[in-house]
NUROTI-248557 format. One record per atom (N, C-alpha, C): x, y, z; residue in three letters. Coordinates in steps of 0.05 Angstrom, whole numbers, plus 5000, padded with zeros to 4 digits. Example, Ala and Ser with C-alpha at 12.3 -4.5 7.8 and 13.67 -1.06 7.14 Angstrom:
2
526448865156ALA/524649105156ALA/526449345156ALA/525749555142SER/527349795143SER/525850015157SER/
end
This chain:
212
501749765000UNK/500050005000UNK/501850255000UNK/501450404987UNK/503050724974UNK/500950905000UNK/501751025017UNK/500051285026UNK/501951595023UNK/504051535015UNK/504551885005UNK/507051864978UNK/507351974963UNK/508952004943UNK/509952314942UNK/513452344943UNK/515252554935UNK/516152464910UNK/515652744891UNK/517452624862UNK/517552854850UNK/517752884827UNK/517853114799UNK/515753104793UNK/513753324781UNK/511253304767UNK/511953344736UNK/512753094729UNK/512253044692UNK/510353254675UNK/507253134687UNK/505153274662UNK/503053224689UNK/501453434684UNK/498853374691UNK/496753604688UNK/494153404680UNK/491953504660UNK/489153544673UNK/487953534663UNK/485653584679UNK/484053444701UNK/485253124698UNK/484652964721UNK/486552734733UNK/489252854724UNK/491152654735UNK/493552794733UNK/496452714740UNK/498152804746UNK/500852544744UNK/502452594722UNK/504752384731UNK/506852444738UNK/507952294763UNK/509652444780UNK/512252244773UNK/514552254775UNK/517152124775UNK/518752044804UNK/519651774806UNK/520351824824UNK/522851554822UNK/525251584827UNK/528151424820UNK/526851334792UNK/526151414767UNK/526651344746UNK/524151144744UNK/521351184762UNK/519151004765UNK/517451264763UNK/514351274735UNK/513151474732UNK/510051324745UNK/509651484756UNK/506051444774UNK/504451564760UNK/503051514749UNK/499351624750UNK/498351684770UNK/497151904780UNK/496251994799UNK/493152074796UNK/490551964800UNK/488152164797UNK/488852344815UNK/487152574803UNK/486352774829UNK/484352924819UNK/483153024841UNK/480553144846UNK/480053424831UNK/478653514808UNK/479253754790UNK/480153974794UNK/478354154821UNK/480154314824UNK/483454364839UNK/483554064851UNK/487654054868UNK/488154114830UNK/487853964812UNK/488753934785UNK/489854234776UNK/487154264768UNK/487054574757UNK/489254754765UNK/489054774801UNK/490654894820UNK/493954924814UNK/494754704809UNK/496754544801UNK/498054584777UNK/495854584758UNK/496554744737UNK/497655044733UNK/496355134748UNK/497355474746UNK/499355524762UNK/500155314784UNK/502455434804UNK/505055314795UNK/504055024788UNK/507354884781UNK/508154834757UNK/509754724756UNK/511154704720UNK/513254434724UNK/512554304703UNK/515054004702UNK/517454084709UNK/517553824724UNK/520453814736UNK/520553934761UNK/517454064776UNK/518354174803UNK/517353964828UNK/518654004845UNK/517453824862UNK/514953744876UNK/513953554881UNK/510953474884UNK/510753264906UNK/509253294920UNK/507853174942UNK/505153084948UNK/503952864942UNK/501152804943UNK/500852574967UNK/498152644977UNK/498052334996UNK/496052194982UNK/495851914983UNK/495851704969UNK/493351564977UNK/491151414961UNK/489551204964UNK/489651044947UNK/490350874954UNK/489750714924UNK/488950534925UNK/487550374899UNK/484050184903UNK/485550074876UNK/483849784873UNK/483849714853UNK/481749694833UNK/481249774804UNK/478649834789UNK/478349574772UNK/476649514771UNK/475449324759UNK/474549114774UNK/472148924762UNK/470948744782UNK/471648494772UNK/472548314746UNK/472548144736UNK/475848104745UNK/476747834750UNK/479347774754UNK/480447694724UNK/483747834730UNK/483947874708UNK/483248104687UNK/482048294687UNK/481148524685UNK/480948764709UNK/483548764731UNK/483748954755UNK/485949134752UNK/485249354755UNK/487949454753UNK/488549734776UNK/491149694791UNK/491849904812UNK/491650114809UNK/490150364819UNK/489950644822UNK/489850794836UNK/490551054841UNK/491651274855UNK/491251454853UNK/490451594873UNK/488651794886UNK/489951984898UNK/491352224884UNK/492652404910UNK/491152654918UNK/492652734936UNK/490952924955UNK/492753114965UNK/492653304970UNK/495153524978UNK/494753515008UNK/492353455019UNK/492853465053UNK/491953235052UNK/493753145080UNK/491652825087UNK/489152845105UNK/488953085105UNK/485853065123UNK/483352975096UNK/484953085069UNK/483053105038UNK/482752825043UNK/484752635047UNK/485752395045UNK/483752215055UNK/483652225081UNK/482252115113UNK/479752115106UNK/478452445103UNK/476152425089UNK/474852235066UNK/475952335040UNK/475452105020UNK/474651865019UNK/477651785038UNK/477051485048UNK/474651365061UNK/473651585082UNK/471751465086UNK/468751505077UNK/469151685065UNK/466751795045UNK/466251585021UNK/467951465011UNK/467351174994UNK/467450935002UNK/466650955032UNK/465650695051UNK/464050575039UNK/461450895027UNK/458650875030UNK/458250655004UNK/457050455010UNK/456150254984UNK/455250444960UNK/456550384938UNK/455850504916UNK/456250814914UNK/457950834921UNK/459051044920UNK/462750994907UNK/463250984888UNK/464950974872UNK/467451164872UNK/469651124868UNK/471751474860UNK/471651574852UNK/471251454818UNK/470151724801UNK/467451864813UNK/465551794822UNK/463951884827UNK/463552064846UNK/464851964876UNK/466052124894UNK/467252334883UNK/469152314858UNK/471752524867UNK/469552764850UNK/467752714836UNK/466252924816UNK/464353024842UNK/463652914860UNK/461353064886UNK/462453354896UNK/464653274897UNK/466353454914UNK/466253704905UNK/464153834907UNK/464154184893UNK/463754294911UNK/463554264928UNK/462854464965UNK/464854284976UNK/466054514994UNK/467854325013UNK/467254165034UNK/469254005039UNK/469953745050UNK/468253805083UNK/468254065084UNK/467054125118UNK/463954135118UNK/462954175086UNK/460054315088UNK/459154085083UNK/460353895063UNK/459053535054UNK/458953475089UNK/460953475108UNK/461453325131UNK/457953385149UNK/458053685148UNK/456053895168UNK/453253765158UNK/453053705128UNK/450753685121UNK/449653285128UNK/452153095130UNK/451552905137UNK/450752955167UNK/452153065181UNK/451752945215UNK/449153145218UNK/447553285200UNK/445053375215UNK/442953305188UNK/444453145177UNK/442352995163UNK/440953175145UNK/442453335127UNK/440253535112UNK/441053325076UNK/439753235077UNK/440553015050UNK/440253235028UNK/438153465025UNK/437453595005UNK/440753775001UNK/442253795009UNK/444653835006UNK/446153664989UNK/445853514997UNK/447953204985UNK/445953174956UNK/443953204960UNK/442653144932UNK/443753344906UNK/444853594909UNK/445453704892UNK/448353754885UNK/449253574892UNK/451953374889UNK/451953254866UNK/453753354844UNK/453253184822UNK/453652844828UNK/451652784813UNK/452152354815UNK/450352254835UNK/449952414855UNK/449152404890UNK/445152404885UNK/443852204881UNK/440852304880UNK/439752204911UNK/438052314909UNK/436652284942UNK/436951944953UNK/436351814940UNK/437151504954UNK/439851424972UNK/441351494947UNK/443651564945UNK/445151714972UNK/444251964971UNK/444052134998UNK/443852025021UNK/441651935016UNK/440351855055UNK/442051595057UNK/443551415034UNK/445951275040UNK/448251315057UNK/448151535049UNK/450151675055UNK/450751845084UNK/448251835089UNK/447451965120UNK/447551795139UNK/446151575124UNK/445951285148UNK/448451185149UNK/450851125140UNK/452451015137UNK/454651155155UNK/454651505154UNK/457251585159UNK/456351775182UNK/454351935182UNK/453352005204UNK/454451905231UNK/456452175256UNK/457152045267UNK/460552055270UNK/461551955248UNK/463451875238UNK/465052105218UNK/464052365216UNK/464552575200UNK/465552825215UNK/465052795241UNK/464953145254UNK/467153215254UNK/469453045258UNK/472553275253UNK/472053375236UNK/471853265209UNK/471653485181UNK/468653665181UNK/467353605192UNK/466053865192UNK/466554095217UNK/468054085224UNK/469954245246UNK/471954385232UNK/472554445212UNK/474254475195UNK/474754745192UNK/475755005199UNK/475455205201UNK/475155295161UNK/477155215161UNK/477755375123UNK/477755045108UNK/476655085085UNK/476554835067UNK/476555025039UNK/477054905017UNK/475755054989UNK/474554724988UNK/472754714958UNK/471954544936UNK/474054384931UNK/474754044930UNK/476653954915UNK/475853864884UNK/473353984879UNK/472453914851UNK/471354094828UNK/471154134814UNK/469854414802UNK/467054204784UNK/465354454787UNK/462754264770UNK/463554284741UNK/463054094728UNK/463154034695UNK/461054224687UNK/462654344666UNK/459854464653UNK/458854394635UNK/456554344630UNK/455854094606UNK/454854344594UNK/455554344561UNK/454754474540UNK/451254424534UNK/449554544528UNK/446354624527UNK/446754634495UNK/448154654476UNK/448754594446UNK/447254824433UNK/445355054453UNK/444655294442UNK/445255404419UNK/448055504420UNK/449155694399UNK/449255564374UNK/449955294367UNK/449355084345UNK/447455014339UNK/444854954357UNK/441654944348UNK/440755184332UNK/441755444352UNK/441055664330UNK/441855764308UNK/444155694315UNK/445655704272UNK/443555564258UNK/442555264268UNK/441655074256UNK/438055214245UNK/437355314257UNK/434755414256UNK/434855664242UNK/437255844242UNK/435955964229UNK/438056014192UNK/438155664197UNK/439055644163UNK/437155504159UNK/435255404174UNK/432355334169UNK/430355634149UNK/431155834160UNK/430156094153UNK/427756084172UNK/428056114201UNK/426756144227UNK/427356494230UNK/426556634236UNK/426956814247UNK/427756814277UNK/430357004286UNK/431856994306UNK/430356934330UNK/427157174332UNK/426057084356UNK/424256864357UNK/424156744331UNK/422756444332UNK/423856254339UNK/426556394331UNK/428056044341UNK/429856094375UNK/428956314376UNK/429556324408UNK/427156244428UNK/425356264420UNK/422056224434UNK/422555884434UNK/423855804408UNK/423555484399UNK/425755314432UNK/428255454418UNK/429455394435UNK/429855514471UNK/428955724471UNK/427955724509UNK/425355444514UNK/424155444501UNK/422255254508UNK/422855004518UNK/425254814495UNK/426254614497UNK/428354664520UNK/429554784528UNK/432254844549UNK/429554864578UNK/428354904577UNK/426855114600UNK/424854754604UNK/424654534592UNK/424554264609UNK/425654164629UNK/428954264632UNK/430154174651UNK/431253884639UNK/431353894606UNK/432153564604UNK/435853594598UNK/437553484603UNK/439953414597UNK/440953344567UNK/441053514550UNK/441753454522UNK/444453364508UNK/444853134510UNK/447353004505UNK/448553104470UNK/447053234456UNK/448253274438UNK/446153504416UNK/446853634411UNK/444953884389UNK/442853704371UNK/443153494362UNK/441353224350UNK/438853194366UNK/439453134388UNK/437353174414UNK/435653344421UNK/438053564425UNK/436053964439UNK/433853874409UNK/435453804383UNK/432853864355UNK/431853754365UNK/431853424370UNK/429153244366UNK/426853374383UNK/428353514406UNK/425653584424UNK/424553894414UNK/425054064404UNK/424354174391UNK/422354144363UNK/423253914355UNK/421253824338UNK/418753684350UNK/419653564378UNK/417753394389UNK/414753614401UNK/415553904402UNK/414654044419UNK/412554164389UNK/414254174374UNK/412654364346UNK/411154184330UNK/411953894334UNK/409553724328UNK/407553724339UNK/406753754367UNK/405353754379UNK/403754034375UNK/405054204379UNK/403654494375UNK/401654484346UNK/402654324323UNK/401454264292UNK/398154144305UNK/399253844323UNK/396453814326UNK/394053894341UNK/395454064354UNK/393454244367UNK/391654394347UNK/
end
């Protein structure tokens, strides 16, 4: 078991970091915003210090493979660890929750406000109150925590707007038609994986308006 690594920082990108160490290079996950952070302060070849978890991924034998988790404090560490006690609660999944700090996730388990944890990316209310029952208790140092930041930044998922509307109005829509078209479809609340989509529901909405 690895719990802290000194080395060189090689490269590191938006969700990992490889560090050197006697002529042996590590993969390191880490949590988006330590990443980011990291990016703007250091530069290859300076020295680096992470503390360590590491799990093995995959479920099939024969298909497992060792991974690593660093953390700039080990209280980030301690926490983590036991924050993916909770059944079904995963690393990747864990490490994407992490958009409020490590003290306010802690505060919101031990008084049980789940509607917190629910707006945790990945985290839905089941999910939540998993998460309360499980660790509740077991959290109050870190929510004691005087100063914390975010160790994660939220993803911003693209809404494919600006491309639907090119798309509409080489349709020959007029600008505020195809903005009425498209607030409509956005203003569902549905998650549009791709500008193909935002259309289909747009069409789904203007079909419907026909048979009225």
């Amino acid at each position: 078991m690895i719990s802290k690594i000194n080395g060189k920082l090689e490269h590191i990108d938006g969700s990992s970091a490889t560090v050197g160490v006697g002529g042996i290079y590590y993969e390191i996950m880490l949590p988006s915003a330590l990443a980011e952070s990291l990016k703007e302060k250091s530069h290859n070849g300076s020295d680096i210090s992470f503390h360590i978890l590491d799990y093995i991924e995959g479920g099939q034998v024969g298909n497992q493979y060792p991974r690593m988790v660093g953390f700039a404090d080990a209280v980030d560490k301690d926490f983590f660890r036991l924050y993916t006690s909770v059944p079904g609660l995963g690393i990747k999944k864990a490490l994407k929750s992490l958009i409020i700090p490590i003290s306010e996730i802690s505060r919101a388990i031990e008084t049980e406000e789940t509607s917190v944890l629910k707006k945790l990316p990945g985290i839905g209310g089941r999910l939540a109150e998993k998460i309360v029952a499980h660790l509740k208790g077991k959290t109050t140092r870190f929510a004691l925590a005087k100063e914390s930041k975010p160790l994660a930044k939220p993803e911003i998922k693209p809404d494919y707007a600006e491309e639907v509307m090119a798309v509409l109005l080489q349709l020959q829509y007029k600008r505020t038609e195809a903005q009425m078209m498209l607030d409509r479809a956005l203003n569902t609340g549905k998650r549009f994986k791709s500008s193909e989509e935002l259309l289909q529901q747009i069409f789904r909405q203007s079909s419907t308006d026909t048979v009225r």
